[in-house]
gemmi code that builds the backbone of each chain (N, CA, C; Angstrom):
import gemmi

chains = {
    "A": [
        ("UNK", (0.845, -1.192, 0.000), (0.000, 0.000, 0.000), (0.882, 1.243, 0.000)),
        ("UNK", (0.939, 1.923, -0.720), (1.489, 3.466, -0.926), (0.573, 4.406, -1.706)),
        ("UNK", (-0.070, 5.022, -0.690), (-1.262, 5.914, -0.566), (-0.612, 7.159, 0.124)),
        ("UNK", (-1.486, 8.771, -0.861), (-1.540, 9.807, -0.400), (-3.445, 10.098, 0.231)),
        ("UNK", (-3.632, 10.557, 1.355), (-5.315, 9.953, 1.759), (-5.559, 11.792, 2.272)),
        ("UNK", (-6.641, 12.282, 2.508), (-7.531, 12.615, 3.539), (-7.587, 12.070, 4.453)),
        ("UNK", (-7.785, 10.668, 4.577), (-8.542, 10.302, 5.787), (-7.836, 10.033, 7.092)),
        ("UNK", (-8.561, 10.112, 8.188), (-7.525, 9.819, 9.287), (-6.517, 8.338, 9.027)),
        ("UNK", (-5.415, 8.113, 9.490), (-4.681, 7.140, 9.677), (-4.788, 6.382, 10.375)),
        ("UNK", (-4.576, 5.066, 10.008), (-4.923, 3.971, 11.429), (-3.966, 2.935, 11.381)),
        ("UNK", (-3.247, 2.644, 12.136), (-2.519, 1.466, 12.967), (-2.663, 0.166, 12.046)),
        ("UNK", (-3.915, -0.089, 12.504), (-4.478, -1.566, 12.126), (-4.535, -1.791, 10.366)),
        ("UNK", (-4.873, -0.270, 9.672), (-4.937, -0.622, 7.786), (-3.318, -0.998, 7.725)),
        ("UNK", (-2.598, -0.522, 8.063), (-1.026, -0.418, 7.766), (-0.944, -1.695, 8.052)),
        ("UNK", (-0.688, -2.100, 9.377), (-0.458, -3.412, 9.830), (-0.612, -4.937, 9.089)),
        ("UNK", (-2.315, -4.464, 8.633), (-2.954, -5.501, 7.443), (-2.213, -5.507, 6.823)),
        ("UNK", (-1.927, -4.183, 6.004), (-1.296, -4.090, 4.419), (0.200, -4.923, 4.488)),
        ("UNK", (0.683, -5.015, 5.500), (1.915, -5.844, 5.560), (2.155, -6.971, 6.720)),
        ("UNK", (1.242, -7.821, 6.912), (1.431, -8.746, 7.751), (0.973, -10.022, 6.586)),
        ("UNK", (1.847, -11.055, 7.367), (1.754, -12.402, 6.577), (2.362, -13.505, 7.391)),
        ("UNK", (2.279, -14.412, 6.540), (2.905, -15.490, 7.212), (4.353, -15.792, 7.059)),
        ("UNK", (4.960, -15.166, 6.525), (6.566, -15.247, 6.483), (7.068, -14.207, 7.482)),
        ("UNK", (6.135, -13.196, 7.941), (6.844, -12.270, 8.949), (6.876, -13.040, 9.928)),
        ("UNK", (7.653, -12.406, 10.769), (8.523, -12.763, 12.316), (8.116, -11.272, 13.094)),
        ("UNK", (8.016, -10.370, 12.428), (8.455, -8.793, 12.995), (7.607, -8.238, 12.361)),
        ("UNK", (6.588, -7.336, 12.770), (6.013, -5.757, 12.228), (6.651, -4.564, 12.687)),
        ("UNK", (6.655, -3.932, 12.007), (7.302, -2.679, 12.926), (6.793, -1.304, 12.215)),
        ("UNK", (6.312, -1.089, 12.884), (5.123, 0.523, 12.345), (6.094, 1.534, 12.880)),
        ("UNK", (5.696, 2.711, 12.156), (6.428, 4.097, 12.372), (5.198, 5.119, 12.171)),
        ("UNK", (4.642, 5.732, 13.368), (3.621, 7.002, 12.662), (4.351, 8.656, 12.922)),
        ("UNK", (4.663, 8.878, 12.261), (4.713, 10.739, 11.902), (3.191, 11.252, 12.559)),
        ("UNK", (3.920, 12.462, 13.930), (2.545, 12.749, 14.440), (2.983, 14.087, 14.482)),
        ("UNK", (1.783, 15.059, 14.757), (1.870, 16.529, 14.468), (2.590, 16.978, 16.357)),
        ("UNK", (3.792, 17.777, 15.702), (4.122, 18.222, 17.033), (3.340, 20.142, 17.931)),
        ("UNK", (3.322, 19.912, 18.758), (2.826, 21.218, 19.169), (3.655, 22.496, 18.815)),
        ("UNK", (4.638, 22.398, 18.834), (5.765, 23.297, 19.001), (6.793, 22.673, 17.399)),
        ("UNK", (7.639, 24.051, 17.119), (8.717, 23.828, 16.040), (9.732, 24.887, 16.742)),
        ("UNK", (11.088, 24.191, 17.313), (11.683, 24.672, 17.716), (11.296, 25.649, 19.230)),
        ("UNK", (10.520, 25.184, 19.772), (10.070, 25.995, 20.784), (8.990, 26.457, 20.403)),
        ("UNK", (8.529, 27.320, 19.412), (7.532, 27.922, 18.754), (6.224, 27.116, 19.102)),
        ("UNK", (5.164, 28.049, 19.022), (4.017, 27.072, 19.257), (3.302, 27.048, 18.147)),
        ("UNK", (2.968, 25.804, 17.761), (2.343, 25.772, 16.182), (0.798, 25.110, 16.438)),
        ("UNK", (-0.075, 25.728, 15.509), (-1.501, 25.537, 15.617), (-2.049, 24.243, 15.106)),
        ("UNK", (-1.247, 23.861, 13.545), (-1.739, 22.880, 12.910), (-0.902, 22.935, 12.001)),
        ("UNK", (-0.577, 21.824, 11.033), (0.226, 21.356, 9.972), (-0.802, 21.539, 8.928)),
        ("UNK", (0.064, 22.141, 7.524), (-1.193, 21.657, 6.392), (-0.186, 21.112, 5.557)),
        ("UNK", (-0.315, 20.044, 4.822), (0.390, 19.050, 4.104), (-0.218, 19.129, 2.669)),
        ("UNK", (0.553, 19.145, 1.722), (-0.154, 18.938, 0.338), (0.822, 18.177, -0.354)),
        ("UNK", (0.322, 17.580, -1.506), (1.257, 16.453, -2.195), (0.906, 16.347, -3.554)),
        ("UNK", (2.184, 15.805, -4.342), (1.730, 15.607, -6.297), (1.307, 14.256, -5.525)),
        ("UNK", (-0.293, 13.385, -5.552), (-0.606, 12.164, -5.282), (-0.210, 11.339, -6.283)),
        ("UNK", (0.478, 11.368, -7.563), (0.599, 10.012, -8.451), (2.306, 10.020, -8.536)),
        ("UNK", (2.742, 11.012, -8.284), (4.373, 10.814, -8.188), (4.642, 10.621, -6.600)),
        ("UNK", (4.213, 10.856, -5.949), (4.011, 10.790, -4.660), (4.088, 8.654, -4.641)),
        ("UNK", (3.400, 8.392, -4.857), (2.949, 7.266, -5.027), (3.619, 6.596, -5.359)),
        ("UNK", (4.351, 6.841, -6.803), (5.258, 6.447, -7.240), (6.599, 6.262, -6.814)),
        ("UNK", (6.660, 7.287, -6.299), (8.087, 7.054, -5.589), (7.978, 6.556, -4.208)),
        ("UNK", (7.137, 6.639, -3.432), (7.112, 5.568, -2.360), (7.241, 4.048, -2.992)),
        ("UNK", (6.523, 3.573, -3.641), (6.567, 2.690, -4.583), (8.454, 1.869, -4.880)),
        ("UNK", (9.203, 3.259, -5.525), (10.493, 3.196, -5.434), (11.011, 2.526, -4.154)),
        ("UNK", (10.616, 3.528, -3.104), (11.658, 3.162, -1.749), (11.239, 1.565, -1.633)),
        ("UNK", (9.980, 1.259, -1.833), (9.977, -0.220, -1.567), (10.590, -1.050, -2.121)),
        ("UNK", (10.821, -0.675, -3.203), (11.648, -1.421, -4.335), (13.322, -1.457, -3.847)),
        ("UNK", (13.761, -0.309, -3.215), (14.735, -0.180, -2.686), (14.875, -1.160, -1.765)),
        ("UNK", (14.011, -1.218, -0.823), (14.269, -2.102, 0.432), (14.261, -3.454, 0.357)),
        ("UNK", (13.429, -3.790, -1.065), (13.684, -5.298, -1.718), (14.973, -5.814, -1.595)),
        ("UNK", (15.363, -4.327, -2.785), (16.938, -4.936, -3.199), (18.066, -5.193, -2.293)),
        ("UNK", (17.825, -4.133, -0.901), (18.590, -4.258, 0.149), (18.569, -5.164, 0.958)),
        ("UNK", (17.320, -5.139, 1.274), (17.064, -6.157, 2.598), (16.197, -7.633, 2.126)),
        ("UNK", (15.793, -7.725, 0.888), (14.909, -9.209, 0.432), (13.562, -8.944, 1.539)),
        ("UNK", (13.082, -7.734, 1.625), (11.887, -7.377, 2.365), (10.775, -6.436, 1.320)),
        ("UNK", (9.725, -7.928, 0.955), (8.456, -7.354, 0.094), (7.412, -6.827, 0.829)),
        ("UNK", (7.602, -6.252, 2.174), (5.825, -6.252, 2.732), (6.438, -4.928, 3.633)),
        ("UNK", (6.036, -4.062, 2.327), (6.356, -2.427, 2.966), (5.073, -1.450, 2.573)),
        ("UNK", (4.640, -0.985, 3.644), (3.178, 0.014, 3.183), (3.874, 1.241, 3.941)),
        ("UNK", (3.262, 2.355, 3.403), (3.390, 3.569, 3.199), (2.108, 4.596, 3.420)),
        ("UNK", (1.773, 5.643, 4.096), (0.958, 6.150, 4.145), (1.293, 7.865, 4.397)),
        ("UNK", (0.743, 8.408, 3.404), (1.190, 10.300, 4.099), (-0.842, 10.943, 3.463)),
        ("UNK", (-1.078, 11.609, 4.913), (-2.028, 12.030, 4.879), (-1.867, 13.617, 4.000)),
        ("UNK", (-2.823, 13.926, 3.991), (-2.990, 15.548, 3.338), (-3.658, 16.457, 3.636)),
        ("UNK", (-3.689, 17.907, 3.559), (-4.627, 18.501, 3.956), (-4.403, 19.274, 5.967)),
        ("UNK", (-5.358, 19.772, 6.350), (-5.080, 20.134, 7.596), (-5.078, 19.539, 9.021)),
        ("UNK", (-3.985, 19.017, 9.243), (-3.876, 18.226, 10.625), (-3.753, 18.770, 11.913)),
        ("UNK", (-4.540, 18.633, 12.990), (-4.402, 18.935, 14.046), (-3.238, 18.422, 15.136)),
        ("UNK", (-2.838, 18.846, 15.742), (-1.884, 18.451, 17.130), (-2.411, 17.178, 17.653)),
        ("UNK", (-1.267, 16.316, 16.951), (-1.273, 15.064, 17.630), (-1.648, 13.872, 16.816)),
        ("UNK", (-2.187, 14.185, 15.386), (-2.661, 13.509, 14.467), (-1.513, 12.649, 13.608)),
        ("UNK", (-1.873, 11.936, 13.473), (-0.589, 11.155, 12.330), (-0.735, 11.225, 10.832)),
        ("UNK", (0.714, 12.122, 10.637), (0.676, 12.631, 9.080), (1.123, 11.400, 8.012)),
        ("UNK", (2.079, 10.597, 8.943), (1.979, 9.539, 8.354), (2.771, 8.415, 8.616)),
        ("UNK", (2.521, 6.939, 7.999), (2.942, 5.980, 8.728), (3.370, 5.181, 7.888)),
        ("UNK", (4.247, 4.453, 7.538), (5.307, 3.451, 7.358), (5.227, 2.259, 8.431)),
        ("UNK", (4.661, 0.960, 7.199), (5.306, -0.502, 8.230), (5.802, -1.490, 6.927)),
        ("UNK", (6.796, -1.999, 8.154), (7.571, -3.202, 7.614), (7.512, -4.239, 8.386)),
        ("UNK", (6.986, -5.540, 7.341), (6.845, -6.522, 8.016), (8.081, -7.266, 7.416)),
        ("UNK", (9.161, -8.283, 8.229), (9.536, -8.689, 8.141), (10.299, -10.617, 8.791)),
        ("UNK", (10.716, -11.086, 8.179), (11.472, -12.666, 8.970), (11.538, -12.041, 10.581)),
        ("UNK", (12.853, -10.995, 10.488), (13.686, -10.783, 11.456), (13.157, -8.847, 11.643)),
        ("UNK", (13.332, -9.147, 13.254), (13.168, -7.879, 13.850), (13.763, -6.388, 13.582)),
        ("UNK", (14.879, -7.136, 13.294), (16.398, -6.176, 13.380), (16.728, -5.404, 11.542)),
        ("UNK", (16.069, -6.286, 10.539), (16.174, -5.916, 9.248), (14.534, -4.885, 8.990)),
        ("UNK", (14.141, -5.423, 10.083), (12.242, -4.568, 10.411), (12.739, -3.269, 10.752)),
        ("UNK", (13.204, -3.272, 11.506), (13.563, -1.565, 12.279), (14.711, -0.938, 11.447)),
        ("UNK", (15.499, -1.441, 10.772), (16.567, -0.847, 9.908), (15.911, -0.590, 8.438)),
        ("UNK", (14.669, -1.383, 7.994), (14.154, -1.138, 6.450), (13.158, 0.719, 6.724)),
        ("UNK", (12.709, 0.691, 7.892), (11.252, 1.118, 8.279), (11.946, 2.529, 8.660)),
        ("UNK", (13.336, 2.530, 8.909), (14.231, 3.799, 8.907), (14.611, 4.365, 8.069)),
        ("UNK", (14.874, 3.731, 7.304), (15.610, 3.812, 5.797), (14.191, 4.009, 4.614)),
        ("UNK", (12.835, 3.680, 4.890), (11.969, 4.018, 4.164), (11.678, 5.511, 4.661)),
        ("UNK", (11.770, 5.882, 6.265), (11.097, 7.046, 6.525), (12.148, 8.317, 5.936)),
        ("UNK", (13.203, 7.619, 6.165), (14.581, 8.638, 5.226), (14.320, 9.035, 4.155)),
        ("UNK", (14.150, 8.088, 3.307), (13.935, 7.950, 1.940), (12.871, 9.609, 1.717)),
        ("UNK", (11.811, 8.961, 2.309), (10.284, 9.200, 2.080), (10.763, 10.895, 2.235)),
        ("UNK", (11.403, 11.426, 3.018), (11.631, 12.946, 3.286), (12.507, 13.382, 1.954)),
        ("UNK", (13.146, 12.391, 1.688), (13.968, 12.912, 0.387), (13.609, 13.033, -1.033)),
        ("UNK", (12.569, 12.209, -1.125), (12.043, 11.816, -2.545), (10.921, 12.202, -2.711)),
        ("UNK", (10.124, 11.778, -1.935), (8.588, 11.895, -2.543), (8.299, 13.188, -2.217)),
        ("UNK", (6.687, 13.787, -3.335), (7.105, 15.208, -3.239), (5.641, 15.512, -2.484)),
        ("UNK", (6.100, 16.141, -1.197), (5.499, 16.292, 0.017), (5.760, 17.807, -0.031)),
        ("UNK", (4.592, 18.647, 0.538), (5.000, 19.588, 1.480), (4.166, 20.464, 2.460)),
        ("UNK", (4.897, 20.738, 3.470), (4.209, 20.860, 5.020), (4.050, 22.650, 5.022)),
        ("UNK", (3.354, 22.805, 6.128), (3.227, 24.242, 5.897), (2.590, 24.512, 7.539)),
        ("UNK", (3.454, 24.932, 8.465), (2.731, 25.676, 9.316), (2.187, 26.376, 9.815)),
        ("UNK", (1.326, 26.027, 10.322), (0.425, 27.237, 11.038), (0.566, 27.653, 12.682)),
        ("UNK", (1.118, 28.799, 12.934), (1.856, 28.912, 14.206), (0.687, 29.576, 14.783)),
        ("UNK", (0.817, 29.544, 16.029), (0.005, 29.916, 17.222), (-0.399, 31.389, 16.934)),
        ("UNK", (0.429, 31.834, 16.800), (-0.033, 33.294, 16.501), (-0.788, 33.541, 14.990)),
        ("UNK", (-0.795, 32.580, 14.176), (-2.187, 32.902, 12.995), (-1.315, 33.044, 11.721)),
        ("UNK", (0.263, 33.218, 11.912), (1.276, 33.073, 10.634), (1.031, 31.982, 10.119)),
        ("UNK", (1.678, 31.644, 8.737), (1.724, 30.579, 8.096), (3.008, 30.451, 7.540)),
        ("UNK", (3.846, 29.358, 7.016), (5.290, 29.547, 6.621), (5.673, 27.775, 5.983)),
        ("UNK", (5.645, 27.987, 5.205), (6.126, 26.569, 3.966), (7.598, 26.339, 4.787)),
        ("UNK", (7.546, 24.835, 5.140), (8.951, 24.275, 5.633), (9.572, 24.337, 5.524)),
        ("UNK", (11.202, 25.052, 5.419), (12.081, 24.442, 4.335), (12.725, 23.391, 5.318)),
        ("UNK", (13.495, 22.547, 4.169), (14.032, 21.217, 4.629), (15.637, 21.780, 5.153)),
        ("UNK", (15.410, 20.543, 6.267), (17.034, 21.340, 6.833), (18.446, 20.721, 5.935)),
        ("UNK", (19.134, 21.341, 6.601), (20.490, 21.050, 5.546), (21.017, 20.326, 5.155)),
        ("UNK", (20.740, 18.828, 6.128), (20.831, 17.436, 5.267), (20.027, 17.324, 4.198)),
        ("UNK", (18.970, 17.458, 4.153), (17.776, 17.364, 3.049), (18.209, 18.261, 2.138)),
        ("UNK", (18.309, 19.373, 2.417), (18.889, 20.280, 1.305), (19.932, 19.997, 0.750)),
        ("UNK", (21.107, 19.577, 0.838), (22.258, 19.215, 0.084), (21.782, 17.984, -0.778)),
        ("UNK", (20.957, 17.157, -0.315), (20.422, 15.903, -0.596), (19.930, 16.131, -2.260)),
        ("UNK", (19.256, 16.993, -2.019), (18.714, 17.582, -3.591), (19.544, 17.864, -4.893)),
        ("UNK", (20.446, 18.026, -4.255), (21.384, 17.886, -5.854), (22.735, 17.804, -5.239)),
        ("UNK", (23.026, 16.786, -5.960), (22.434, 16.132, -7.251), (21.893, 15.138, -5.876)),
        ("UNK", (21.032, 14.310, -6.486), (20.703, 13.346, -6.093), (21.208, 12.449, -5.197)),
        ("UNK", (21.149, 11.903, -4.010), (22.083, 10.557, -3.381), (21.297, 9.890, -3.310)),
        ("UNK", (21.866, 8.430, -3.904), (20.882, 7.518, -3.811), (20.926, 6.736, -1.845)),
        ("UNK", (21.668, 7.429, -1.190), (21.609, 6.875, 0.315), (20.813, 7.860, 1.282)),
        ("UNK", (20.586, 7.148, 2.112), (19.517, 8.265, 2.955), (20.952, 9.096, 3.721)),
        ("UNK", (20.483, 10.226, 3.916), (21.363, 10.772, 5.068), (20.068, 10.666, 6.759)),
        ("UNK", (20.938, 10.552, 7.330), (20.484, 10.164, 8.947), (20.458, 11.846, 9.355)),
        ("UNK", (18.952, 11.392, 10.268), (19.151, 12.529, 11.067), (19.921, 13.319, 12.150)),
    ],
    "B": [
        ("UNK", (3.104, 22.374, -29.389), (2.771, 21.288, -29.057), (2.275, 22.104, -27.114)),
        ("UNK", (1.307, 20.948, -27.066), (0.952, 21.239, -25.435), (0.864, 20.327, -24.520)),
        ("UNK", (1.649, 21.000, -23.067), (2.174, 20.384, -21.915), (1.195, 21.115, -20.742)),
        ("UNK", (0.877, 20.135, -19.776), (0.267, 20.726, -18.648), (1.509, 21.423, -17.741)),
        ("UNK", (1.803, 21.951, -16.767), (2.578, 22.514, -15.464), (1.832, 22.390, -14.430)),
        ("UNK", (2.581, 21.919, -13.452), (2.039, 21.793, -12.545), (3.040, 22.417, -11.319)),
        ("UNK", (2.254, 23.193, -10.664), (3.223, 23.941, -9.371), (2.262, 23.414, -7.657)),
        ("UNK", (3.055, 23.661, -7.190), (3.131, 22.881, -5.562), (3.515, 23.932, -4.542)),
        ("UNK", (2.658, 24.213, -3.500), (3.711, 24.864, -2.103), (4.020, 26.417, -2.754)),
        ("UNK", (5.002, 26.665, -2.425), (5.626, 27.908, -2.378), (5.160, 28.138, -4.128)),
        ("UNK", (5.532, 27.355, -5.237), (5.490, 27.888, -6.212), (4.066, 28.305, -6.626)),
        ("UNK", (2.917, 27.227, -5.867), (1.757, 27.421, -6.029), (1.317, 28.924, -6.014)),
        ("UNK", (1.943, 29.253, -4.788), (1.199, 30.599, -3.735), (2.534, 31.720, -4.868)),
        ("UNK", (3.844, 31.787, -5.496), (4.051, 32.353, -6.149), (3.150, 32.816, -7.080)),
        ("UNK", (3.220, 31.919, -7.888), (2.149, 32.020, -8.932), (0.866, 32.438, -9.270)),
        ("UNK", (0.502, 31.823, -8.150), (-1.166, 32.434, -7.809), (-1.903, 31.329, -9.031)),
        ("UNK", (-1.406, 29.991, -9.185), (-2.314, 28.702, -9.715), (-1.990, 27.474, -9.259)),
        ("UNK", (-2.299, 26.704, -9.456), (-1.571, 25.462, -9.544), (-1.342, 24.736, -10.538)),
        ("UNK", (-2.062, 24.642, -11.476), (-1.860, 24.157, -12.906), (-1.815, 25.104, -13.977)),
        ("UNK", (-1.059, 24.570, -15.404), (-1.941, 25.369, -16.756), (-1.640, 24.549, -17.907)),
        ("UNK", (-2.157, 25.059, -18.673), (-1.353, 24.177, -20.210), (-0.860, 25.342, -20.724)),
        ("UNK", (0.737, 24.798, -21.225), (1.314, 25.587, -21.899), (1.542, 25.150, -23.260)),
        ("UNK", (1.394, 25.860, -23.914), (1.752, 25.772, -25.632), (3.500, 26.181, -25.965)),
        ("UNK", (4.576, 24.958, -26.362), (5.206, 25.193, -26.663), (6.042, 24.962, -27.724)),
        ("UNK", (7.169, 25.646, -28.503), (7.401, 24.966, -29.890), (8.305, 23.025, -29.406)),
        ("UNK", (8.378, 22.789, -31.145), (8.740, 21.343, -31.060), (10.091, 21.642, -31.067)),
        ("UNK", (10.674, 20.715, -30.251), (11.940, 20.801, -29.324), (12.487, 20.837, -28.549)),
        ("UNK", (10.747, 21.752, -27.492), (11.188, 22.788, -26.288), (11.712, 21.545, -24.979)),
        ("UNK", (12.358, 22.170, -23.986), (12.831, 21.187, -23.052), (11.867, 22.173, -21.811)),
        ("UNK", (12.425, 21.172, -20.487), (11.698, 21.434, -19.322), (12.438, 23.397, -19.107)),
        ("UNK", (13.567, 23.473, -19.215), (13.964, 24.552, -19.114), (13.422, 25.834, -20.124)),
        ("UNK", (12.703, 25.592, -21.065), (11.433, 26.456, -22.409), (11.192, 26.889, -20.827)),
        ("UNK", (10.377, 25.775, -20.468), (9.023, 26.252, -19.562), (9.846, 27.627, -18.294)),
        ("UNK", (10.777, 26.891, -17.768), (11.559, 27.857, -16.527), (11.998, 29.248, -17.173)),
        ("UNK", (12.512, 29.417, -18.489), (12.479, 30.811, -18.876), (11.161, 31.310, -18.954)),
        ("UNK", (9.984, 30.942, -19.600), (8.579, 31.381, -19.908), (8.321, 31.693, -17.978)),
        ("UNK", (8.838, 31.168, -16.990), (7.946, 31.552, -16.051), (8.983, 32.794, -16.079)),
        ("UNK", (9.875, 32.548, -15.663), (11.205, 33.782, -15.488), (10.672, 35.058, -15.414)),
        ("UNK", (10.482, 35.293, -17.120), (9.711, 36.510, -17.655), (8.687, 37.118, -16.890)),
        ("UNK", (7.885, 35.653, -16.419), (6.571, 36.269, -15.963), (7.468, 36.982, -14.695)),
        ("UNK", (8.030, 36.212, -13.722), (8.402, 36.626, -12.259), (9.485, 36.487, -12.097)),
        ("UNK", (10.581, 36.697, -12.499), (11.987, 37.217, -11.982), (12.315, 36.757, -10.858)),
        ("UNK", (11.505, 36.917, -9.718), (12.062, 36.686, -8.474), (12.480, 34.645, -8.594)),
        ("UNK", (11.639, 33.826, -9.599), (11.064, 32.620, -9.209), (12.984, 32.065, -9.432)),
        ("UNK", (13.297, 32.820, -10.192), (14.974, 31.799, -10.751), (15.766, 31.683, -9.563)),
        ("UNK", (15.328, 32.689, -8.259), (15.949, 32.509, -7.290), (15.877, 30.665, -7.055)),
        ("UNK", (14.799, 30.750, -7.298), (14.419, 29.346, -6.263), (14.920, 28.093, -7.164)),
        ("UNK", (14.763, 28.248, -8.351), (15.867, 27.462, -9.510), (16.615, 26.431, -8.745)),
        ("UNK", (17.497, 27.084, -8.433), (19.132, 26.445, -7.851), (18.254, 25.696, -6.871)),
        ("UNK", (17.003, 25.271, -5.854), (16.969, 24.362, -4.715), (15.520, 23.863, -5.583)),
        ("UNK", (15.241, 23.976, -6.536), (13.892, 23.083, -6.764), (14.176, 21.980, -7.690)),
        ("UNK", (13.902, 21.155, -7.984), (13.438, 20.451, -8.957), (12.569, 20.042, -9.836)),
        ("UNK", (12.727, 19.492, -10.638), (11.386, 19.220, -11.970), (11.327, 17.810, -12.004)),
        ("UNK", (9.909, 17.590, -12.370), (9.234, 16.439, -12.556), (8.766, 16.512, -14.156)),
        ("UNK", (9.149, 15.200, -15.253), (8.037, 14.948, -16.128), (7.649, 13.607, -15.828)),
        ("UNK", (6.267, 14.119, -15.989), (5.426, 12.551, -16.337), (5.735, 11.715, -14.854)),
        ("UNK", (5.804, 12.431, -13.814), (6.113, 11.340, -12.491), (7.343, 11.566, -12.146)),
        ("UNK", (8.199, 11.253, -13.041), (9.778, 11.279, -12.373), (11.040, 12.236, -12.540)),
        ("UNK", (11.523, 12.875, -11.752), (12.872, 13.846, -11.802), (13.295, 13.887, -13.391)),
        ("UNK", (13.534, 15.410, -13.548), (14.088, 15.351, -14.924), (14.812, 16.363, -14.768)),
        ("UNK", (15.895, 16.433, -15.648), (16.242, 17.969, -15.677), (16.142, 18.909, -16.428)),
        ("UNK", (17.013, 20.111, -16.468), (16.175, 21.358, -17.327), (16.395, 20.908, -18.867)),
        ("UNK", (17.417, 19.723, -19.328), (17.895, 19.303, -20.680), (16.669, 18.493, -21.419)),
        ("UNK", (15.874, 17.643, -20.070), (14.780, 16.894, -20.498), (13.915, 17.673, -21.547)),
        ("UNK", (13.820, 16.625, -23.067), (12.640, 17.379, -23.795), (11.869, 16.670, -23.901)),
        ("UNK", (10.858, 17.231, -24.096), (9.317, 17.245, -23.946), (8.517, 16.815, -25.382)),
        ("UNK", (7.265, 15.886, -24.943), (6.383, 15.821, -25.987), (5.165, 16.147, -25.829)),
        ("UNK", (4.513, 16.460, -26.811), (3.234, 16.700, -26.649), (2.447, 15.990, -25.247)),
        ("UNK", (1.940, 16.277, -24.693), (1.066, 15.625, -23.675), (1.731, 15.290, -22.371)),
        ("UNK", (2.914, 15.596, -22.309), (3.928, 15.644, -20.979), (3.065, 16.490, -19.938)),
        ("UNK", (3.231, 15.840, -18.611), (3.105, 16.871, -17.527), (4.193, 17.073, -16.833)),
        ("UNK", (5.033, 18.331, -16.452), (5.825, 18.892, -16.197), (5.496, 19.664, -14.852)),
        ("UNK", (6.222, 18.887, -13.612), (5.771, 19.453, -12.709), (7.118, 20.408, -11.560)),
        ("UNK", (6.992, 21.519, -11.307), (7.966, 22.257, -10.456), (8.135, 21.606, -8.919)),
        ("UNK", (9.065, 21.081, -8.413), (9.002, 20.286, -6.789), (9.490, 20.974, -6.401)),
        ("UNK", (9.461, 21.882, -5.122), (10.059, 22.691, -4.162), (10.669, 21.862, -3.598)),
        ("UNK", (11.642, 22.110, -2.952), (12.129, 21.077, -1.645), (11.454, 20.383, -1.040)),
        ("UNK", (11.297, 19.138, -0.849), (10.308, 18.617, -0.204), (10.297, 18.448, 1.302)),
        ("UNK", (9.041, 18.252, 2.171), (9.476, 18.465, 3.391), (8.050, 17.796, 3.859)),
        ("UNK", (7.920, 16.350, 3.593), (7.072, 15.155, 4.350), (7.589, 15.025, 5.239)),
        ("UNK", (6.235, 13.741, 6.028), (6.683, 13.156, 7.173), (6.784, 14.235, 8.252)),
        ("UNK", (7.520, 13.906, 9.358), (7.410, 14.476, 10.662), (9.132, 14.647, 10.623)),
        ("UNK", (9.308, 15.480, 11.973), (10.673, 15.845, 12.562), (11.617, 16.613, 11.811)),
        ("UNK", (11.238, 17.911, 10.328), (12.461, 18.068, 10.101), (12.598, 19.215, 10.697)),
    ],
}
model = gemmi.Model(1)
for chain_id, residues in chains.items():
    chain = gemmi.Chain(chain_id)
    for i, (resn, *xyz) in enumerate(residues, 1):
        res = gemmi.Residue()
        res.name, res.seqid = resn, gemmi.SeqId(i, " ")
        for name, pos in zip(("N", "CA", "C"), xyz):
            atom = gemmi.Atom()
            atom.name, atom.element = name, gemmi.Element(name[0])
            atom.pos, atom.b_iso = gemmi.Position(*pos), 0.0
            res.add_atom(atom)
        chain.add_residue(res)
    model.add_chain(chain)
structure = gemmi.Structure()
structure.add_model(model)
structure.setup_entities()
């Protein structure tokens, strides 16, 4: 599953979308709206996205994590639109054999996912401003040219 | 020949659209389109050097040429997910 949605996010669709009988390990990751950016107090996130390249390139990272790790059961989820404090913008699971290739794919997808797919956030601060994200300076160098490795936060 | 554009985020709220079709001659590359906005707004080439282009779904660059029915989309920096 690699979906851009409206709808709220849930635990349990993700989970489905990648559980089986060859896993050993699930391992979910949800992106949740923080109150604060840098201290700052922020009202709400608004998220917008290209949904078919979006898609697509999540699509990619899975393909990535094939080639790396021999792990087919990767779902993907980034919500859109205006999120409140505390909501999950979005969630990543990997089901896998082993625990340890679960928590290292499901890192390396959420890496990915900030670098590639074309996302973007926009806050809304306490005081009624608004201000488009920019990506910090790992992400930014990241952009050109291209690396095909995640940089760590 | 004609290409849709598609703008996102910052370029959206530049612009004041999000989409259009542009009419351009046979030949033109993704970079036709980045001078045609230029003209319109001067300020946008700033942002040049940190954005990227999309045809048809996937990264291209300004050399990429174009065919009839291409969608050509402007990516700001992107900034999904949580924590940056």
């Amino acid at each position: 599953m690699f979906k851009i949605t409206t709808e709220v996010i849930t635990g349990e669709e993700v989970r489905e979308a990648v559980e089986g009988p060859d896993a050993g390990a699930v391992v979910l990751f949800f992106g949740t709206v923080r109150n604060n950016t840098g201290g700052r107090p922020v009202k709400c996130l608004e998220y917008e996205a290209y949904p078919p390249m979006a898609e697509k390139k999540m699509a990619e990272i899975a393909q990535e994590i094939a080639d790396k790790w021999g792990i087919h059961r990767v779902a993907m989820v980034h919500r859109v639109g205006k999120l409140e404090i505390g909501e999950v913008s979005v969630a990543v699971g990997v089901a896998s054999p082993h625990r340890k290739d679960g928590f290292e794919a499901c890192k390396y997808a959420m890496d990915r996912l900030k670098q590639i797919v074309p996302i973007w956030k926009r806050e809304v601060w306490a005081d009624g401003e608004t201000e488009w994200v920019k990506p910090d300076a790992v992400y930014f160098d990241a952009l050109k040219p291209r690396k095909t490795d995640p940089q760590t936060d | 020949m004609n290409v849709t554009v598609k703008y996102f985020a910052v370029c959206h709220e530049m612009l004041d659209r999000s989409e259009e079709e542009m009419e351009l001659p046979e030949g033109a590359t993704v970079n036709t389109i980045l001078k045609r906005l230029e003209e319109e707004w001067p300020e946008i080439a700033e942002f040049y050097e940190v954005m990227q282009m999309s045809v048809n779904w996937e990264y291209a660059t300004e050399n990429t040429e174009l065919v009839e029915g291409d969608e050509v989309a402007l990516i700001p920096p992107v900034t999904g997910g949580c924590d940056v």
